[in-house]
N, C-alpha and C positions, 0 to 999 in steps of 0.2 A: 464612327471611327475612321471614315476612308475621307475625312477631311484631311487635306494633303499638309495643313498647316498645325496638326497635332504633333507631327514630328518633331516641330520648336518649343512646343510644349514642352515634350519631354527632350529635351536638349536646356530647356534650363533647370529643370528641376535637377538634374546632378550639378550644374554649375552652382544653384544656391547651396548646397551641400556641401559646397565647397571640397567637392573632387576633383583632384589635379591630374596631370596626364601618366598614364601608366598604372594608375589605380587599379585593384582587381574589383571587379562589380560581379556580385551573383545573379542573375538573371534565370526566375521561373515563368516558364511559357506554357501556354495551353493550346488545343488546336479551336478554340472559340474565335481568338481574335489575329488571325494570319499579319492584317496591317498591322495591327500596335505590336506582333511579335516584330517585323521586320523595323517597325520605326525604333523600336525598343532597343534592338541591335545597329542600326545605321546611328542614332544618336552617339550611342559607345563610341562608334568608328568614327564619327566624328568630333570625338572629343579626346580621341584617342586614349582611351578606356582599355582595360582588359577585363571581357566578359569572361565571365564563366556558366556555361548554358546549358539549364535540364530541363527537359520539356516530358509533359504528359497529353499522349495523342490523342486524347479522346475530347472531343468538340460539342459546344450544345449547337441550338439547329440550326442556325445560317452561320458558321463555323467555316473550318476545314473536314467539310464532313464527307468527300467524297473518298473511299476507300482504296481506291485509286492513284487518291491523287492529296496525302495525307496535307499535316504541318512540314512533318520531316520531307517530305518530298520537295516540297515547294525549296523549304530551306537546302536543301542539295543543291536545287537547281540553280537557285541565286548564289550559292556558293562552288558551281563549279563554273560559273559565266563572270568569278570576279565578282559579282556586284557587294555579297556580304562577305567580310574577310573572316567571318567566326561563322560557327551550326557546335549545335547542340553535343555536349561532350556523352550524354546519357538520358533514359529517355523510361517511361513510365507508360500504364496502359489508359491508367486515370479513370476518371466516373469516380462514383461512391467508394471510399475504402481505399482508392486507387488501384484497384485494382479492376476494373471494370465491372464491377456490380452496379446491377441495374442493364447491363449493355445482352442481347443474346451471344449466345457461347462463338453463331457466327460472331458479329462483332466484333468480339475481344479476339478471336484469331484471326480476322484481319489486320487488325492492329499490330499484333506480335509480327505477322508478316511485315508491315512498312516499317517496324524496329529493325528488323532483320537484313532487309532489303538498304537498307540505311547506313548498313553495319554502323551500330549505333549498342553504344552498353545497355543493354538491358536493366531496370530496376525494377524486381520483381521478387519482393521479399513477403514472409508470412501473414504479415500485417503492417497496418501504415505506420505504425509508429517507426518499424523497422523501414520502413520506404524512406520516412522524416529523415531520418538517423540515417541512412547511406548518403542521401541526399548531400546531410551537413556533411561525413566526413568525404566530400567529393568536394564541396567548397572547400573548406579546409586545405586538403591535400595538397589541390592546386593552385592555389594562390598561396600557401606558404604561412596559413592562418592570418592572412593580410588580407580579408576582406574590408573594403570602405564602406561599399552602400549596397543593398539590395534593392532589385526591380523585379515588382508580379506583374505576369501580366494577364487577368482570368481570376476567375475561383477555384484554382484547381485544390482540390480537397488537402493534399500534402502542401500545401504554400500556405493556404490561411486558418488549417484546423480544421475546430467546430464551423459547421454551415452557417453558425448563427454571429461570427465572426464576419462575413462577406456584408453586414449593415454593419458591424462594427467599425471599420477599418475603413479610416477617410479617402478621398481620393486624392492624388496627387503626392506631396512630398511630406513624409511622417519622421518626426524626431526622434518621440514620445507618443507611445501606445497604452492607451488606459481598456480596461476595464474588458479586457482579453480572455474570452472562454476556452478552457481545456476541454480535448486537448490541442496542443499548441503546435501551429505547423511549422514551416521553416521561417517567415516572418515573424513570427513572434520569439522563436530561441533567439535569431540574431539581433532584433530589435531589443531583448532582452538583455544581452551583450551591449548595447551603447550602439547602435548598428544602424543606420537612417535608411527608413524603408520610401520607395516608389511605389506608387500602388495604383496601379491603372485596372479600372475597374468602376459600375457605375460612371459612363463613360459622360451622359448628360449632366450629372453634374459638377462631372469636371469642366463640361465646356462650360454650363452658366458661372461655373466662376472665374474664370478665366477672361468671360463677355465673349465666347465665342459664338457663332450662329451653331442650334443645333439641327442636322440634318437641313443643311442649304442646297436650294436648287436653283443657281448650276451650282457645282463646286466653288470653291475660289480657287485661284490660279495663287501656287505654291511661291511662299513670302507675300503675298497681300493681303492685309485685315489686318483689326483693333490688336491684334496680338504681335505686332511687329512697331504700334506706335507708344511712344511713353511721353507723358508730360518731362521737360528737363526745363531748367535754368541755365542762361548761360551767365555761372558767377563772375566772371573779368567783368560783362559789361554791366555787372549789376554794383562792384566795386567803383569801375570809372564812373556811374551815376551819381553812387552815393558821393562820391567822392565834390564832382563836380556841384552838386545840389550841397552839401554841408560849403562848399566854400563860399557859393552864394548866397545863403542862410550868414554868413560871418559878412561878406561884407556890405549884405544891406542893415545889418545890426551897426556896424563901425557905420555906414552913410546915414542913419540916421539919431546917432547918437552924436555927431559931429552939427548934423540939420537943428 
């Protein structure tokens, strides 16, 4: 994922979506993938998008997993130096249940510390379905029930459901969601709604469809590779040809019907 050139990835996947500028976009973030959370947001900003951002701090292992030095951290900092103009409106402890199960009791009160430290809303309801269900009426609220599209970015258990949903749920830009196991996280209510899901996740094979290198050494230098080139036509000069070729086609018919 810390190929530089995934960010045009997702910079087109809302453009096929055909979302226009000022759109509200939901955005769920996990602290697994720090780059695709910031590419995720920089894309917005560069399409001039209006995210709406809840994020769950809990990270698997090469994550944002220093307790120190969270997702939400990181995201302050890029947001008080200018670089991202949006961070997270609310924020989860995440793991199993979202709630941090599975995590030690240290753990989870670290966590609650970098929410706090954050000052960041807390989501912190009896069970997930209640986390699901804050979640929605947080999109909602803020965008004015105008949301366009949604972006995951992770597995976080309140974004995709059931565990067994994360093979489910293609990579890259989803229209139409089939065959969706309850219970049903925030992807799937609004997908359910008419709602076109982003779903960054299974990051390899996003790159081989796309024909990108996965995990290249060096990197490539950001705008260079197969994913900035497209086959085109250029129709004028394929007009002037035909054009020119049909009237030679006529007047060697006329030269030798006169021959």
């Amino acid at each position: 994922a810390t190929n530089p050139n995934i960010a045009a990835l997702i910079v087109q996947f809302p453009k096929e979506a055909g979302l226009k500028e000022s759109d509200h976009v939901a955005i769920t973030l996990s602290g697994s993938f720090p780059v695709l959370n910031i590419a995720a947001i920089s894309a917005c900003q560069a399409l001039k998008l209006k995210p709406i951002i809840i994020a769950s701090v809990g990270s698997s292992s090469f994550g944002a997993t220093d307790p120190a030095f969270t997702w939400l951290d990181m995201e302050s900092y890029l947001y008080d130096q200018g670089i991202l103009k949006y961070r997270s409106v609310a924020a989860s402890i995440g793991g199993a249940a979202d709630d941090g199960r599975g995590l030690s009791p240290e753990g989870r009160d670290k966590i609650i510390e970098a929410i706090k430290r954050n000052n960041i809303l807390f989501i912190n309801g009896h069970s997930l379905s209640e986390n699901i269900a804050r979640r929605m009426d947080l999109f909602n609220q803020l965008s004015n029930n105008n949301i366009k599209a949604t972006i995951n970015v992770g597995s976080g258990v309140a974004s995709v459901g059931n565990p067994l949903n994360r093979d489910i749920i293609p990579a890259g830009l989803i229209t139409r969601l089939k065959d969706f196991k309850k219970p049903y996280g925030t992807i799937a209510l609004m997908n359910n709604n008419g709602i076109p899901v982003i779903q960054l996740l299974n990051i390899n094979r996003l790159m081989a469809q796309h024909n990108m290198p996965i995990d290249p050494v060096p990197l490539p230098k950001p705008g260079e590779g197969k994913i900035f080139n497209r086959t085109g036509y250029n129709v004028l000069l394929v007009v002037i040809a035909s054009a020119i070729l049909s009237t030679l086609i006529i007047l060697m018919y006329i030269f030798n019907r006169k021959h």
